[in-house]
N, C-alpha and C positions, 0 to 999 in steps of 0.2 A: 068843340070840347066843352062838356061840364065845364060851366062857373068853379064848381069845389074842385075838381080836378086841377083847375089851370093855376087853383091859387094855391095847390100844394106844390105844383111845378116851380111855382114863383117862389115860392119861404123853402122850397129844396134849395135853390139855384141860389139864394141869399145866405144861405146856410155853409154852402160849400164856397162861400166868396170870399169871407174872413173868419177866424177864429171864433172871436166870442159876439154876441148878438143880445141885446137887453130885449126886453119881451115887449116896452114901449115903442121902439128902434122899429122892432120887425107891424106892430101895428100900424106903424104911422106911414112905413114906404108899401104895406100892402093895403092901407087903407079898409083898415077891417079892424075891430074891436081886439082888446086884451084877451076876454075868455075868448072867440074864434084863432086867434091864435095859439094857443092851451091847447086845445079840439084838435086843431090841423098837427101839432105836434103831434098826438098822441095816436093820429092817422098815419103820420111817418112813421112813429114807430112800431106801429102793428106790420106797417110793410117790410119790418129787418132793417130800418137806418137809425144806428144807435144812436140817440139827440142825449146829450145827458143837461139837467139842470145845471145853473148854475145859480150860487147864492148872491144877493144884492138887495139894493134899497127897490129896482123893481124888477127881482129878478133875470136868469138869463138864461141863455141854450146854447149850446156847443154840440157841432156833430164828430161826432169820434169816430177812431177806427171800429169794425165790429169782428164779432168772429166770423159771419158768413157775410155773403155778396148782394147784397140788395141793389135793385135794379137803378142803373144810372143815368145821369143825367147829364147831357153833354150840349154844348153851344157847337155853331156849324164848325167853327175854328176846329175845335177842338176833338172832333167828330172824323172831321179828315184827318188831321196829325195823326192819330191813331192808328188809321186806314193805311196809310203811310207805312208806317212804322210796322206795322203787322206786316205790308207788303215786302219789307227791307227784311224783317225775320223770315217771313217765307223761302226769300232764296238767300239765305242765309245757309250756314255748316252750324247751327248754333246749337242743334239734337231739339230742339220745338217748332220743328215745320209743320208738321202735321198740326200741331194745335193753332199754330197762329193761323192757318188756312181755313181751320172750321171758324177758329175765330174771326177773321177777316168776312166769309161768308156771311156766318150769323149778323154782324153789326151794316154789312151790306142788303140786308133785305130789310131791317126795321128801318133803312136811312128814306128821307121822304128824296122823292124823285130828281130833284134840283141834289142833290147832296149824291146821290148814284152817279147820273151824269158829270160831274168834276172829277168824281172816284176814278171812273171811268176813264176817262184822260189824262190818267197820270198811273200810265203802265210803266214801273222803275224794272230796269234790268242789273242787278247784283251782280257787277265784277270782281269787288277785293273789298271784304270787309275792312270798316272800319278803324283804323287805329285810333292812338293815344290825342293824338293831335287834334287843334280844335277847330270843327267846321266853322265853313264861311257860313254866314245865314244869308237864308234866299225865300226870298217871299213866296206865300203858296200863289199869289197871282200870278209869279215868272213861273213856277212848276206849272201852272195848270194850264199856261199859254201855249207854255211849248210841249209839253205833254196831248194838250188838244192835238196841232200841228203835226205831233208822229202820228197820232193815232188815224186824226184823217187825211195823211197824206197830201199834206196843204204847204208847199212853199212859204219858210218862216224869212218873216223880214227883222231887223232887229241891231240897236247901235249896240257896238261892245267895248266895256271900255280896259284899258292894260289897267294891273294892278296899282290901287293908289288913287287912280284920277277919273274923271267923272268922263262919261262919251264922246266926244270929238266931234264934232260939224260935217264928217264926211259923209259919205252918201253911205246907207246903210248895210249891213250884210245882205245877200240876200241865200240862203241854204236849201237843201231838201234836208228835212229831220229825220234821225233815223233812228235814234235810240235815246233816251234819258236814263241814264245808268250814274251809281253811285262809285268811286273810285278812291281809298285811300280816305274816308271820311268827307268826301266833297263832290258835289252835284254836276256832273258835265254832260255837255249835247254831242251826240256823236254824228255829225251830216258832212252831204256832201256839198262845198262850196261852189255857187254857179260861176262865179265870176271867177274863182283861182284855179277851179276846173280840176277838184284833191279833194281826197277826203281832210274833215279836219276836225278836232275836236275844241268846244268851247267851255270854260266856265260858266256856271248856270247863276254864280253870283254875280258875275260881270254882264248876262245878258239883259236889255233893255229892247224887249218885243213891244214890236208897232205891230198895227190894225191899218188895214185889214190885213190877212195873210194872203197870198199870192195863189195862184192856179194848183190844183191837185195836179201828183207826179205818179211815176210808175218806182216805186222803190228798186235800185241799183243792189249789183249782188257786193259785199263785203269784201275786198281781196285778202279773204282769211275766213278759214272755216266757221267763225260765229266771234259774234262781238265779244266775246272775251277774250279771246286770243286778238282780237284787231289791238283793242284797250290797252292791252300787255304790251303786244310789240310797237305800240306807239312810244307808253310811257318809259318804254327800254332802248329808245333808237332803233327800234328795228321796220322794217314796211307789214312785215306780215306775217314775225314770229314772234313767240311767247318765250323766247329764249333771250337773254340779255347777249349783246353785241359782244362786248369783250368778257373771255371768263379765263380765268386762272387758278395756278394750283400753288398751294405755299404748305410748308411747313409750320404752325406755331408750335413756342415752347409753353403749352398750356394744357391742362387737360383737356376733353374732349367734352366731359359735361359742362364745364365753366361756360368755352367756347358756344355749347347748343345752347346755353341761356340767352346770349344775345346775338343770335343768330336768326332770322328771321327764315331767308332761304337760304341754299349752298350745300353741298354734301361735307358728312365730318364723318372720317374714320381716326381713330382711336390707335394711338401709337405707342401707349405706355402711358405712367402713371404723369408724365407730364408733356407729352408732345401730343400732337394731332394732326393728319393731313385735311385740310381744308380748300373747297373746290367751290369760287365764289363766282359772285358774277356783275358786273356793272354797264353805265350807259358810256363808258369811255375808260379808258389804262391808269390815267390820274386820279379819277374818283375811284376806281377799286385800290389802286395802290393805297390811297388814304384812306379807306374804308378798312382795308387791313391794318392799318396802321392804329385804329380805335381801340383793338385789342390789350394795346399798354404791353405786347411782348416780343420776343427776340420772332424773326422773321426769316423763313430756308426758303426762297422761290425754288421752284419747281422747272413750273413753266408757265407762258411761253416767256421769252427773251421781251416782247413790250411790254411787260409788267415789270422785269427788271430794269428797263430803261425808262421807265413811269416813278419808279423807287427813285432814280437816278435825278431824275430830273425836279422831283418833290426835296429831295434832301439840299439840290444846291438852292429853290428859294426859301424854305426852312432856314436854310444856315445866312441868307437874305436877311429875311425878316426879323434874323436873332444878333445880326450885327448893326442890322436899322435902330 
């Protein structure tokens, strides 16, 4: 790379690091004269990066927003995150797939070789967008391990530790990987375990992959039409439907729009100007009965009979907890 080139790379990359940058500041870390750095500004800004003056005893630069896109500049970190992200929009319902695809394209073919190749290993499968709630953080070097591991089919070995506490001393997992998918705002592995002889699925904040990885496998069929339906009927009690275990039908005394505000799934039909029939669904009779119970109103079970005896059995530790 041009000398001049590389030193515009450098007083960019210092430019977008902090705010405000005196004109002495940027001579003295790029080891170049005051007027040279004048020049090199003035080369940014013929290329579309609006730098504005700032006033002082020796002057200063701030790069601002502009009205159009001048061409960026990104660290490998921060190169991938992107890649990422684009990928997570892609199979996203978010109406920008299409762009995030060309986008993702585009920024995959200027990436230098070493930056393709990790891209590369880290195929995310989008089961259930994101919520409200806040992810766990997970290093790109556990994403891009096990990400490798699906891709080539390579027996991942790896301590996992329960939430809270650091890996245990036991002898390690050992899995075939089979999908790194995003669920509910958080990174998990979906393999099949050697030694518990089941599928299972892991926290990808909890994983702690060892080297080397183990012997290539022949990938296992899903007992379920496609990992998002396996994901679902995991995350619902179920082996290998996307349907929740227990579902029931109730009456609330509440409108029917209220209710679809915080509804996430369930069917609601509209009963009048304050009732609604509502048809939910949970991983058990007790957490639906209390799920219904969020609602803050009067409650007509339906059906079946364990949702009434789920009500039943909620109200006498309720009435527990309220004499405790």
């Amino acid at each position: 790379m041009p000398k001049t080139s590389a030193r515009l790379l450098a007083l960019l990359s210092l430019l977008q690091a902090r705010r405000d940058w005196s004109g002495t500041a940027l001579a003295d870390r790029l080891e170049i004269s005051l007027r040279t750095v004048r020049r090199d500004v003035d080369r940014l800004r013929e290329l579309g990066y609006p730098i504005r003056t700032v006033k002082g005893p020796d002057g200063g630069y701030r790069l601002d927003a502009g009205a159009q896109l001048p061409p960026l500049l990104f660290d490998d970190d921060q190169a991938i995150a992107i890649a990422v992200a684009l990928q997570l929009v892609t199979g996203s319902g978010a109406g920008v797939q299409e762009g995030a695809a060309r986008a993702l394209t585009t920024l995959r073919q200027v990436m230098p070789a070493r930056l393709r190749h990790r891209l590369d290993m880290m195929r995310i499968t989008v089961v259930e967008q994101p919520t409200t709630r806040p992810e766990e953080p997970v290093s790109t070097a556990v994403l891009t391990a096990v990400g490798a591991a699906v891709q080539a089919r390579e027996v991942l070995r790896f301590d996992y530790a329960p939430a809270g506490a650091a890996p245990h001393a036991d002898a390690p997992r050992r899995v075939e990987p089979h999908h790194l998918i995003t669920w509910n705002g958080r990174w998990y592995l979906v393999a099949w375990d050697l030694d518990r002889g089941d599928w299972r699925t892991y926290r990808a904040d909890r994983i702690n992959p060892r080297t080397p990885t183990g012997p290539r496998f022949t990938p296992r069929q899903l007992p379920a039409p496609d990992v998002a339906t396996f994901v679902a009927g995991r995350f619902r009690g179920s082996e290998t439907a996307s349907d929740w275990p227990c579902v029931g039908e109730v009456i609330l005394h509440l409108p029917a729009a209220v209710v679809a505000t915080y509804t996430r799934d369930g069917s609601i039909e509209d009963l009048g100007p304050d009732r609604c029939k509502l048809e939910l669904g949970s991983w058990s009779w007790t957490s639906l009965a209390a799920a219904l119970g969020r609602y803050g109103a009067d409650i007509e079970v339906i059906q079946p009979a364990e949702l009434r005896a789920a009500f039943a059995e909620l109200a006498r530790r309720y009435a527990r907890a309220a004499a405790g």
